[in-house]
N, C-alpha and C positions, 0 to 999 in steps of 0.2 A: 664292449657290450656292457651294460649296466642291465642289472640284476631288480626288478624293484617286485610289490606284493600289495600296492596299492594303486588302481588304474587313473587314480589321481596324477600319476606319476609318468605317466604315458605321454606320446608326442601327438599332434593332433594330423589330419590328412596323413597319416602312416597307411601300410599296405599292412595287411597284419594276416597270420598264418597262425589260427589257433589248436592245438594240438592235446591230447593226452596223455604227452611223452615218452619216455622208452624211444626215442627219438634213431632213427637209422636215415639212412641213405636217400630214402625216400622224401621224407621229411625235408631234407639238407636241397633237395630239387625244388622244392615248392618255396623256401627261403631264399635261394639265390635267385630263381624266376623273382622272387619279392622284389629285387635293389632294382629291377627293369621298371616301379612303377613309383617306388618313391626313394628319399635317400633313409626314411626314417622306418626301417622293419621292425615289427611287433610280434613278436610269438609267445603264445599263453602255453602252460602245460597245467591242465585241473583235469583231473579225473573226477568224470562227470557221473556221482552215483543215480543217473536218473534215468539212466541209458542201460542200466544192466538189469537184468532180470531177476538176477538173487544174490545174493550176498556173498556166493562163494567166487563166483563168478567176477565180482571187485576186488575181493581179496583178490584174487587167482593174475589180476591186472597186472601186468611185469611194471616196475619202476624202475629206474636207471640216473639219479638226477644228477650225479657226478658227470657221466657218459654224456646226459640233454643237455649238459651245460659245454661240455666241449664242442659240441659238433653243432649248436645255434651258434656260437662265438667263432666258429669255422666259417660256418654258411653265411655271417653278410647280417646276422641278428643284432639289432640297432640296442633292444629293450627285449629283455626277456622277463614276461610279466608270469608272474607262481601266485595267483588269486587266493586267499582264504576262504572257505565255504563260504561266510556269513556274509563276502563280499559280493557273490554268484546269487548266493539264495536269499533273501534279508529277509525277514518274515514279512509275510503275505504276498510273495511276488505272486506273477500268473505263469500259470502252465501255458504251452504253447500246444494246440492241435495238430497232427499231422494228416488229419483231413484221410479221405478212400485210396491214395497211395498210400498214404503209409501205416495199412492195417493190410499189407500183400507182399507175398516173397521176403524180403528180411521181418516188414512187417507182421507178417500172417507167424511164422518162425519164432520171433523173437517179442513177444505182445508188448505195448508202450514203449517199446525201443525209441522209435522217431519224435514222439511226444518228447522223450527225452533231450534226444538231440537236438529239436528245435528249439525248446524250453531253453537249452543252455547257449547253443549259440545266439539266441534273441537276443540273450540275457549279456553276453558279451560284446554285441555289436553294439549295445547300445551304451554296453559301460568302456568301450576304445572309438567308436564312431568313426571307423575306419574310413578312407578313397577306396580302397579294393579290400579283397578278401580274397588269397587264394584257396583252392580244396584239389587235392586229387581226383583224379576220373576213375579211379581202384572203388571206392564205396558211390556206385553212379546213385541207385534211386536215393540216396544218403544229399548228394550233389545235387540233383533234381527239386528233390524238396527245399533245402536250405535256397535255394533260388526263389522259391515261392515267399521268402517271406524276407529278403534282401532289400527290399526298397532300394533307395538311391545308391546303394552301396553296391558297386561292379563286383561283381563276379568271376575273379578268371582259375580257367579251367586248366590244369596240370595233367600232362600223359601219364599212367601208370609205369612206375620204374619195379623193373624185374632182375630179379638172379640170372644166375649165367643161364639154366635153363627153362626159363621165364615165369618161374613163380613170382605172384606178385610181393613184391618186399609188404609185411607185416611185421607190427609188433608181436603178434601172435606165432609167427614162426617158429622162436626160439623154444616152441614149445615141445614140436614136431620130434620124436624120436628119429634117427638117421632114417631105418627103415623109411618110417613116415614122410620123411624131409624127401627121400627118393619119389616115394609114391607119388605124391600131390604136384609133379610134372607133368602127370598125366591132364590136368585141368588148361594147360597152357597151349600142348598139343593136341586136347579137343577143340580149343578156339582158335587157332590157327585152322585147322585141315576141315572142321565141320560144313560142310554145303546146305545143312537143314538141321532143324530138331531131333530129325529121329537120327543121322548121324554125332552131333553132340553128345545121344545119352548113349548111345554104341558104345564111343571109344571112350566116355568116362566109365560104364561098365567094364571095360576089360581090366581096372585096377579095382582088386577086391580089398584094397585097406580102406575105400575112399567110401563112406557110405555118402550116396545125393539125398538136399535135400530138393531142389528144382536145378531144372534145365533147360531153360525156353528160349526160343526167340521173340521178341517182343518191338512194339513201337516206340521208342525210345521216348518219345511226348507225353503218350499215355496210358505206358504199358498194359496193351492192351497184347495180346496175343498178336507177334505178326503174322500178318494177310500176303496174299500175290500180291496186292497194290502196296503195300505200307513202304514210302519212303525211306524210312529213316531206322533200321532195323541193327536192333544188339543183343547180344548174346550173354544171358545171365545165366552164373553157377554159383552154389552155394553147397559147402556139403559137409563130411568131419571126417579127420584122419587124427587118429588118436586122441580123441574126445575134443579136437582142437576144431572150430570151425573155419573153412576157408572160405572167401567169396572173391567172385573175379566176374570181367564184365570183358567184352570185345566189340565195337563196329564190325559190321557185318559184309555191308557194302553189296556189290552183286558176286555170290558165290555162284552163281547159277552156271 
């Protein structure tokens, strides 16, 4: 694996996996899925200040770059590219909109969240000009959006990898106190057993560490509330156990 900090340096038709590093298990799935679409894998790790909301909150961003450097060099990682700010942002870039999805549910939450993250992945697709891109299905409306604005560059989608009892792997975990780390099973086991809305917010109610901030069923297209008709229906949670924020997402399918 060669290590470079200038996207000069990158291979061209790569499948590339851009990331914020603190790299775990998760990560290592969406990289070896990478070597299924070219020989030459690309993984970025830049923590993107445009996606958080205050400043403690970047601080607070776990970093691990000894740890992301073993386990991309495990996983099948061709080029591990570590960007400079000045290289992401150069003076006068553009901002990127996220449009009426992405001012609801993480949006509504978390305000210029997506503006950020599309800002930064434009900003990268256009500085690797990737064949594919993969993203996990764990941050969906996150996935959704960045499709909106993918052009020619494939898209593919990665299952959410979970702990033994199925919390979704996050960098964010490690943040979770034991107690805490117990609790937030309860989000895995509302999305497995919920038949409707009003039983998802049921059984995340009966864990009083987990405060919700949403629990809906939704049209996965246009997240709009789902309906008796709606196709295509997922189940989104987002919420905080220990000042930590979790979110998780599920296909619905017919629970009926």
């Amino acid at each position: 694996m060669k290590v470079v900090t200038n996207a000069r340096e990158l291979p061209s038709a790569c499948a590339f996996v851009p990331t914020m590093g603190a790299l775990h298990a998760g990560h290592a799935s969406l990289f070896t899925l990478a070597k299924n679409y070219s020989e030459s894998v690309v993984a970025s790790i830049f923590v993107n200040p445009l996606q958080f909301e205050n400043k403690e909150d970047l601080a607070k961003y776990p970093r691990t770059p000894d740890i992301d450097i073993e386990i991309a060099a495990a996983s099948g990682v061709t080029h591990l590219w570590l960007p400079l700010h000045d290289e992401i942002y150069p003076e006068g870039f553009t901002k990127q909109s996220a449009g009426p999805i992405g001012d609801i549910y993480e949006g509504k939450s978390r305000p210029g969240h997506f503006d950020g993250v599309l800002t930064v992945v434009r900003r990268l697709f256009d500085l690797v000009n990737p064949k594919v891109a993969i993203f996990g299905e764990k941050d969906f409306q996150q996935l959704q959006l960045i499709k909106t604005i993918a052009g020619d560059i494939e898209i593919i989608t990665a299952p959410t990898i979970r702990e033994s009892d199925g919390l979704a792997l996050s960098s964010r975990n490690v943040r979770l106190a034991p107690e805490g780390r117990t609790a937030a099973g309860v989000i895995y086991r509302a999305l497995v057993q919920a038949k409707n809305e009003e039983e998802l917010r049921a059984i995340l109610a009966t864990e009083s560490a987990l405060t919700i901030d949403y629990a809906d069923f939704i049209d996965e297209k246009t997240f709009a509330h789902a309906q008796s008709d709606t196709q295509q229906v997922r189940a989104i949670i987002a919420g905080w156990i220990n000042g930590v924020r979790l979110i998780d997402n599920m296909a619905m399918g017919n629970r009926a």
